[in-house]
C-alpha positions as CSV (number, residue, x, y, z in Angstrom):
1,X,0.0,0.0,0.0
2,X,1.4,3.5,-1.0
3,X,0.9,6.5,0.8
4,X,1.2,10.2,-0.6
5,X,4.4,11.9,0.2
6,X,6.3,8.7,1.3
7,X,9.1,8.9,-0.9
8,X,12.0,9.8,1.3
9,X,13.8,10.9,-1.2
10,X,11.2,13.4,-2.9
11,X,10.6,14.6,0.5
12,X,14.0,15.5,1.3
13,X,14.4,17.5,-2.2
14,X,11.3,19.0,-1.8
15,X,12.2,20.3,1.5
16,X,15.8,21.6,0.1
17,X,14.3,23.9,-2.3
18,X,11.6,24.6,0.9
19,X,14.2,25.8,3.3
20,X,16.8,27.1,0.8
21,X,14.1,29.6,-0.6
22,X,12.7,30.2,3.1
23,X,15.9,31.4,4.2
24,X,17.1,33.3,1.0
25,X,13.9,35.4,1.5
26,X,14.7,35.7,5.3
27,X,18.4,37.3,4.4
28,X,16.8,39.3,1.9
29,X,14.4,40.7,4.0
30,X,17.1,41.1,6.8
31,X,19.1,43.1,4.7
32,X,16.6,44.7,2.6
33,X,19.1,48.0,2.3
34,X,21.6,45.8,0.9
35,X,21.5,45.0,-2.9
36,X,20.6,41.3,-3.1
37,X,23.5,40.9,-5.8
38,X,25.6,42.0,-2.5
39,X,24.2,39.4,-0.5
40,X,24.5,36.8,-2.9
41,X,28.0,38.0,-3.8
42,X,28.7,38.2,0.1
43,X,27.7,34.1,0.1
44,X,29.8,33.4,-2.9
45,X,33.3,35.2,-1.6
46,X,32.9,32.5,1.4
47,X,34.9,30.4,-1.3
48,X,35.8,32.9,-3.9
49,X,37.3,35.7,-1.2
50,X,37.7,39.4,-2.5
51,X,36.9,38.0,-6.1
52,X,33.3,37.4,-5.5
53,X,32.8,41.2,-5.2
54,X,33.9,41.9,-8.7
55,X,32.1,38.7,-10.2
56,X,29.0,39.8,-11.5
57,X,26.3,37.7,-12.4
58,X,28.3,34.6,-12.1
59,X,29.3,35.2,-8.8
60,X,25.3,36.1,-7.8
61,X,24.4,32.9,-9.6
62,X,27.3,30.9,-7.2
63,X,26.5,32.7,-4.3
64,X,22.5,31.3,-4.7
65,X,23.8,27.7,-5.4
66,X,26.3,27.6,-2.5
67,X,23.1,29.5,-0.6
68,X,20.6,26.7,-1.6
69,X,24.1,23.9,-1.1
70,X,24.4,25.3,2.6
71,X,20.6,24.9,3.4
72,X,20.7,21.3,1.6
73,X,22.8,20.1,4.0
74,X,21.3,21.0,7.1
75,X,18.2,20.5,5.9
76,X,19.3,16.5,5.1
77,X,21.2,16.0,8.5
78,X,18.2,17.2,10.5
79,X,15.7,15.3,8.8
80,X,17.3,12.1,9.4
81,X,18.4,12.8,13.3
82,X,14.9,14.0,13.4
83,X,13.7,10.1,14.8
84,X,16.6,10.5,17.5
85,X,15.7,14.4,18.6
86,X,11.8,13.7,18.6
87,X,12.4,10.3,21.1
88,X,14.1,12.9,23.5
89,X,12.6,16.6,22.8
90,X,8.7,14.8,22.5
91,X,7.7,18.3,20.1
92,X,8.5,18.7,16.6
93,X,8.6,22.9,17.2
94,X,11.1,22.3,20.1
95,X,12.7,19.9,18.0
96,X,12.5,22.5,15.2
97,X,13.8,25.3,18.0
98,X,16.9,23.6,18.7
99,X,17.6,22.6,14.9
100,X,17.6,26.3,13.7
101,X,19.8,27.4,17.0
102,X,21.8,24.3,16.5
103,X,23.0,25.9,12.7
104,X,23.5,29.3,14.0
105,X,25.9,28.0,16.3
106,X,27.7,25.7,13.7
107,X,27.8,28.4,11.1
108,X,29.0,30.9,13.3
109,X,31.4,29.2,15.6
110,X,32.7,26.7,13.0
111,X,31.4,26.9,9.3
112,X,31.8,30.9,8.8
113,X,35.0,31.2,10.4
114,X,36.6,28.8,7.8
115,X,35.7,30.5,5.1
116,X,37.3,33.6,3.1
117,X,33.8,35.7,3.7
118,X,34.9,39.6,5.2
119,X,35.8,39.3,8.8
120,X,33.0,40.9,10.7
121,X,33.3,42.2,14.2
122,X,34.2,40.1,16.8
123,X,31.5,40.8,18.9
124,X,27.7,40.7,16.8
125,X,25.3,42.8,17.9
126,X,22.2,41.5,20.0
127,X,20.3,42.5,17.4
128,X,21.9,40.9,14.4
129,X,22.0,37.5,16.5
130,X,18.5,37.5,17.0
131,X,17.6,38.4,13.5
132,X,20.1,35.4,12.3
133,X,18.8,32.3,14.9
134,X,15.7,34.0,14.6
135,X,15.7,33.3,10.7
136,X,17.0,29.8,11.1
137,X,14.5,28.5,13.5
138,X,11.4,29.7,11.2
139,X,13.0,29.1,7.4
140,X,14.7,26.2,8.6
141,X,14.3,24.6,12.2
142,X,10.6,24.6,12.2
143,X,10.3,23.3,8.0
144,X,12.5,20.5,8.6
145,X,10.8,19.4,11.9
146,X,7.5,19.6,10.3
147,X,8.1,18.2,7.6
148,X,10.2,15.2,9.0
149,X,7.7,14.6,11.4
150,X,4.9,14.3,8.5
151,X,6.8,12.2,6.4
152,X,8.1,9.6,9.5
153,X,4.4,9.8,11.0
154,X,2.9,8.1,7.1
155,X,6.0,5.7,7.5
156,X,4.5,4.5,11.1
157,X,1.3,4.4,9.8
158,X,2.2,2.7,6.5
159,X,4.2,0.1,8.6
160,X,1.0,-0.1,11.2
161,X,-1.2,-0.8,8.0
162,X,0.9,-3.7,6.3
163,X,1.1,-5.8,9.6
């Protein structure tokens, strides 16, 4: 018996482009007296340095892949540990809470600090850091959660119905 929506693997790409748009609107909106070629520009020197800056197009058009690449990622890892953090957290929007504050941390504390992005100040505003976990909790925390704990609730059920 087939259930809507229980192809784990349409699921997870559906909620890639989900997240990965959720969050490029976030930025956008965050930073809406920055030029989105900027931002996108910004993203794309985390690999491409100084030289993102006088890019162009391409570098806007690398800057939304590695964007959409960054939020792939995340958005993968959490939906499969989602079974592990739901058997412990017992809510998918705590569960979601913790994802999104969970990727702040990594991105600030280890992912962004490896990269050849500007520096920024060493101490963020309270502001800023608000906006930022903020963004990631609602574009991607909550998405993920959601949607992982639709897709693994059919696969319980579909496993309930076969037996």
């Amino acid at each position: 018996m087939s259930i809507p929506g229980d192809n784990k693997t349409l699921t997870i790409i559906g909620l890639c482009f989900l997240t990965g748009t959720l969050d490029a609107i976030a930025a956008l909106l965050i930073s809406y007296k920055i030029s989105p070629v900027i931002i996108f520009q910004y993203i794309a020197s985390g690999w491409f340095g100084q030289a993102a800056f006088k890019g162009g197009t391409t570098m806007v058009i690398w800057g939304i892949l590695f964007h959409y690449l960054i939020a792939s990622v995340y958005s993968i890892i959490f939906f499969n540990l989602y079974p592990a953090f739901i058997k412990v957290l017992k809510n998918k929007y705590l569960a979601g809470l913790l994802f999104g504050l969970l990727i702040w941390l990594v991105m600030n504390f280890a992912v962004l600090p490896l990269t050849n992005i500007p520096k920024r100040p060493a101490h963020p505003n309270l502001l800023s850091m608000t906006e930022g976990i903020a963004a990631l909790i609602i574009c991607l925390g909550i998405p993920i959660a959601v949607t992982a704990e639709k897709y693994y609730r059919k696969q319980f059920l579909k496993k309930t119905l076969d037996v």
